[in-house]
C-alpha angles and dihedrals in degrees: 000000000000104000103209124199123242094255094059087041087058097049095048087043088062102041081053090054096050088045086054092051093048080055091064088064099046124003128211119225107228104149132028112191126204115198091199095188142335095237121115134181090218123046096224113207092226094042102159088199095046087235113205092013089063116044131179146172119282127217126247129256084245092047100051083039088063092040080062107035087055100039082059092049089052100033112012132226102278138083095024130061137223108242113187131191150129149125094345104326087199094059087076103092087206092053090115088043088052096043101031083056081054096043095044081055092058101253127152113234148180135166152206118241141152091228091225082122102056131104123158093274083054089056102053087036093060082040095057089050090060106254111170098183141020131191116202124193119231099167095178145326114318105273089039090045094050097047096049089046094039091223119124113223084004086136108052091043080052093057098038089051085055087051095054094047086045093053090051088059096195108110133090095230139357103188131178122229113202115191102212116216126169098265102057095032086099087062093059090106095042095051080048099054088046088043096047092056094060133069101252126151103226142341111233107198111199128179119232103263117218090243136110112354094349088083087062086065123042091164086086095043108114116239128214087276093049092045088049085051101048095046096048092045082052091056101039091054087050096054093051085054110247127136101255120133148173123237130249102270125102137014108254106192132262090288091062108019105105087015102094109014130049083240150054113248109270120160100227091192108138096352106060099003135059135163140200102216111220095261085053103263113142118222144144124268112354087223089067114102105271091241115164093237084057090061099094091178149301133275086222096061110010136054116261098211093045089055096044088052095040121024124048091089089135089063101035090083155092104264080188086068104069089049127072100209093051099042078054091044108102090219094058095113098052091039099044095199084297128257127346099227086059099050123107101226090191095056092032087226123107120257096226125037120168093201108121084016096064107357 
């Protein structure tokens, strides 16, 4: 990992800055994400999406044939990526019908599991279907993992579903994704010592987010001392070399910012992300709040394309900007307000703010 000083963090931050507002202007499509059904095979205690207690209608293979086959008639098939998830993407009996018809078109694609699917014919299968990338959920230590994600032997069907994937060879990356909540943050170095004896691609370390049914438990919430632990856990991994990261949400100020991701925080929402939810809206990031003024259309109805130029004005914007603390703060330019999955909306103040925890 190349350590930068804060001088040339300053100065990427605010090109960075100058290259988002440009993005305003006009967005870049990077990742298109299908939410292909709100249905899950386990019931997670931090489910963003509320899976099982929130249902909705599902499109039809046709009906996501003719979304793709448009989208590649507007945008082609290069320089974005497909990313599907849930729900459990695997619970839908036509999935190969959906992503062979996306593969067949000439689209790159990955998805979101919890592997607890997946056999070995699962995973040539998927393979044949043209998956590129997979990202799998450990969330703890077997008996920790099955109780946040309410699944009994959830994590040995997990583990045995990497394997599989690992055994077909054929993807570009399988990666893990661990939540961290207070209760399994002690098993960080556990989870390392199982994860660094298999073949993964990467370990993609997240932070339970105070959204969907974690609300119901605080209990699981980090506090400042949790926080100060994952991340230097995080760094420490990277400067040893390993292939541990943190994911895309929050600025973390100029000690962390480049530390523990390949990036500098930047909230693609609307101007690099947007998602089909599984009933057709169209809307930004699937971890935002579902709120009726964020649907910026449907595939059934509107054109994708048009709303994508036109529409997202919600999200091309300064969050900073509607509170008076952030529009004061010095790092509000680099910050933005946050992310926008984050963000009360009702108190028009963002939910997590690592100011006086990291910074």
């Amino acid at each position: 990992m190349i350590m930068l000083n804060v001088d040339v963090k300053k100065q990427n931050l605010q090109t960075l800055k100058e290259y988002r507002d440009g993005l305003f202007r006009k967005p870049r499509l990077r990742h298109l994400f299908l939410e292909l059904t709100m249905r899950c095979n386990e019931n997670c205690l931090h489910c963003g999406s509320r899976c099982n207690d929130v249902f909705s209608k599902e499109l039809t293979v046709q009906q996501y044939q003719e979304f793709l086959t448009q989208v590649k008639k507007d945008f082609g098939t290069e320089g974005y990526m497909l990313c599907i998830t849930g729900g459990e993407p695997l619970l839908r009996k036509d999935f190969f019908e959906i992503m062979s018809y996306a593969n067949q078109l000439g689209f790159h694609w990955g998805m979101t599991s919890n592997a607890t699917l997946i056999d070995d014919a699962v995973a040539d299968k998927l393979s044949q279907a043209g998956m590129g990338t997979i990202s799998v959920s450990i969330d703890g230590l077997p008996e920790t993992h099955d109780k946040f994600r309410r699944t009994p032997n959830g994590w040995n069907r997990a583990m045995n579903g990497i394997e599989a994937l690992l055994r077909a060879g054929t993807f570009r990356s399988v990666q893990v994704t661990t939540v961290v909540t207070h209760e399994n943050i002690s098993q960080l170095d556990a989870l390392y010592q199982i994860f660094d004896n298999m073949p993964i691609d990467s370990w993609r370390i997240i932070n339970i987010e105070p959204m969907g049914r974690a609300l119901e438990h605080p209990e699981l919430l980090l506090t400042k001392e949790d926080y100060q632990y994952m991340f230097e856990f995080i760094r420490n991994k990277r400067i040893a070399g390993e292939p541990v990261c943190y994911g895309c949400s929050h600025y973390l100020g100029l000690e962390y910012e480049r530390e523990v991701r390949d990036w500098y925080f930047l909230c693609m929402a609307g101007i690099y992300t947007e998602s089909i939810t599984a009933n057709g809206d169209i809307i930004a990031c699937l971890d935002i709040e579902r709120r009726p003024e964020f649907v910026q259309g449907n595939i059934l109805k509107d054109n994708f394309k048009d709303v994508w130029e036109n529409k997202f004005r919600i999200f091309r914007k300064n969050l900073s900007d509607e509170n008076e603390n952030c529009s004061a703060c010095p790092d509000k330019d680099f910050c933005h307000g946050g992310a926008y999955h984050s963000w009360d909306f009702e108190k028009h103040a963002p939910q997590i703010c690592f100011k006086n925890i990291l910074f």
